[in-house]
C-alpha positions as CSV (number, residue, x, y, z in Angstrom):
1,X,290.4,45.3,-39.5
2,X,287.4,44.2,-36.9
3,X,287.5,41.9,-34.5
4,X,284.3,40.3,-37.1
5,X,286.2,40.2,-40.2
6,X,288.6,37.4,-38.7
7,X,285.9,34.9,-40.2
8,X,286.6,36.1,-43.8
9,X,290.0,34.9,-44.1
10,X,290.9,31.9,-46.0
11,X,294.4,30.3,-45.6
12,X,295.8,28.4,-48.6
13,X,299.1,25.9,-47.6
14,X,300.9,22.8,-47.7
15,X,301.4,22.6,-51.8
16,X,301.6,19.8,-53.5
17,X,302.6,19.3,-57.0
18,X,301.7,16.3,-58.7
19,X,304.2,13.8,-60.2
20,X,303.6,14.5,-63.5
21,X,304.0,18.1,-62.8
22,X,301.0,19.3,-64.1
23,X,298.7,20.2,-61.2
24,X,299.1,20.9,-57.7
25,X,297.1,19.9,-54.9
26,X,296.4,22.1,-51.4
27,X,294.7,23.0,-48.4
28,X,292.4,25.7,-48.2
29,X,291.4,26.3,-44.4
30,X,288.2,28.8,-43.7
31,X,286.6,29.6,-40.3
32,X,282.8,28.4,-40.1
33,X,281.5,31.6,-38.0
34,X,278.2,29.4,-37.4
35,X,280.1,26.7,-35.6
36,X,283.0,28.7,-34.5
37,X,285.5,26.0,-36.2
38,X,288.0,25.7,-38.5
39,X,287.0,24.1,-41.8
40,X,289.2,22.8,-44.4
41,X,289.2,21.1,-47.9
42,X,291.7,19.9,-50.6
43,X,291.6,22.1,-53.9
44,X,293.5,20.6,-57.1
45,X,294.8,23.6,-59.8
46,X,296.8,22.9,-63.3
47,X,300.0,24.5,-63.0
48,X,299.6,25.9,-66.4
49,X,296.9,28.1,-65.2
50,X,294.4,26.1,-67.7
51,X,291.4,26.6,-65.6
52,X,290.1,27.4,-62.4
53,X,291.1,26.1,-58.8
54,X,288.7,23.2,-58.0
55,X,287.3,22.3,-55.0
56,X,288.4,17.9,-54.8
57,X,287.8,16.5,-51.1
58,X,283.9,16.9,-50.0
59,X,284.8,16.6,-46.4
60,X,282.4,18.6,-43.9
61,X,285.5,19.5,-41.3
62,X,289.4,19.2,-41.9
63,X,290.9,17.6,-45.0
64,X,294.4,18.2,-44.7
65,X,297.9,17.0,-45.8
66,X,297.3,16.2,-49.4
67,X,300.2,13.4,-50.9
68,X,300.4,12.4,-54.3
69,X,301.0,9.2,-55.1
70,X,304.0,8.6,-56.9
71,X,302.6,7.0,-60.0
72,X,300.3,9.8,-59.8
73,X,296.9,7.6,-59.3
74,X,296.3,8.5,-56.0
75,X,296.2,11.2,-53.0
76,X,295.9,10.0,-50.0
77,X,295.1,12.4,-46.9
78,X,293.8,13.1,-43.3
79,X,290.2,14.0,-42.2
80,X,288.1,14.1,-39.3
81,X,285.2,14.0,-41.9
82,X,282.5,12.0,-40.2
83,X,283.1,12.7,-36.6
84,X,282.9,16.5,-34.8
85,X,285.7,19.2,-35.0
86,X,287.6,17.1,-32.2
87,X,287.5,13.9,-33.8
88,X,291.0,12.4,-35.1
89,X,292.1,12.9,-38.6
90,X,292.0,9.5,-40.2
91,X,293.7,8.3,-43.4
92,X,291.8,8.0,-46.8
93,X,292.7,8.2,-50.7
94,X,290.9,9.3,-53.4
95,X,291.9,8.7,-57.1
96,X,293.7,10.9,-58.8
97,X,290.8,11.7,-61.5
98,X,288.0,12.8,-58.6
99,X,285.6,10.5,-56.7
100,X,285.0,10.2,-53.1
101,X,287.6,9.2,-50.4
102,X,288.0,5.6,-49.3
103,X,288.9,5.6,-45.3
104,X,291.8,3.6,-44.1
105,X,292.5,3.5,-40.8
106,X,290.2,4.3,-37.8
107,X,292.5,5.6,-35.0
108,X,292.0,7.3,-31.7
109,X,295.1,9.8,-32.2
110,X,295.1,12.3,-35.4
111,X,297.4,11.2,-38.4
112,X,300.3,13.4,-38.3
113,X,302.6,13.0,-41.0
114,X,301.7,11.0,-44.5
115,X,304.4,9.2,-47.3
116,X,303.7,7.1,-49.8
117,X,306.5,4.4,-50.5
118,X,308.3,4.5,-54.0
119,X,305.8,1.7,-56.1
120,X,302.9,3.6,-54.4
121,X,301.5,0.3,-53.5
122,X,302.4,1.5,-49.8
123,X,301.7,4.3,-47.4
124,X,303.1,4.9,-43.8
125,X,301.8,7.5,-41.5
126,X,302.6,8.7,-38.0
127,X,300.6,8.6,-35.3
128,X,300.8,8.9,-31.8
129,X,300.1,5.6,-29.4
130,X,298.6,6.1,-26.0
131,X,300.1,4.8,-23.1
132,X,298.0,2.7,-21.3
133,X,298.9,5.0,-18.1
134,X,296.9,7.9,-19.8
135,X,294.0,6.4,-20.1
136,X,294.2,5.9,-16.5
């Protein structure tokens, strides 16, 4: 291996299967040589091996954490989509079937952790909350 070929790796992680049990969602992370910066996207697979892997956020930095909804209608995750590689990961969702990803919150510390409640009319996230004193 060359120092170069670092940029060819891809990292797939943080699996999620869907309630239903037939597809699982995840991250695939790549390195954009051009920009020297991590990108990543959400990819959704059947489980049954049905057909390919496909490609579901459209996000032109990080999507990450992918969390089904528990009904199954929904995954909601973060993104810093819209702002530079340092921007804060936000929370959107996206239905289930495809689309585009609605934007939730609009915070000034990334989204760390994601859960949707039990009816899935609900999600709570973590986040960390600046103290006034480091602002200063």
């Amino acid at each position: 291996m060359q120092p170069d070929d670092v940029h060819e790796l891809v990292n797939a992680g943080d699996p999620r299967i869907s309630p239903d049990g037939g597809r699982v969602a995840y991250t695939v992370t790549e390195i954009d040589k051009d920009a020297n910066e991590y990108r990543s996207a959400i990819w959704v697979a059947p489980l049954d091996g049905s057909s390919e892997p496909s490609r579901f956020t459209s996000g032109e930095r990080r999507d990450t954490t992918p969390r089904w909804s528990p009904d199954g209608k929904w995954l909601a995750f973060a993104s810093n989509r819209g702002g530079d590689d340092k921007a804060p990961a936000n929370l959107y969702v996206i239905p289930a079937g495809g689309g585009e990803g609605l934007k939730l919150t609009e915070l000034k510390e990334p989204i760390e952790a994601i859960a949707w409640s039990p009816d899935s009319t609900r999600i709570a996230f973590t986040t960390r909350v600046r103290d006034q004193a480091h602002e200063e």
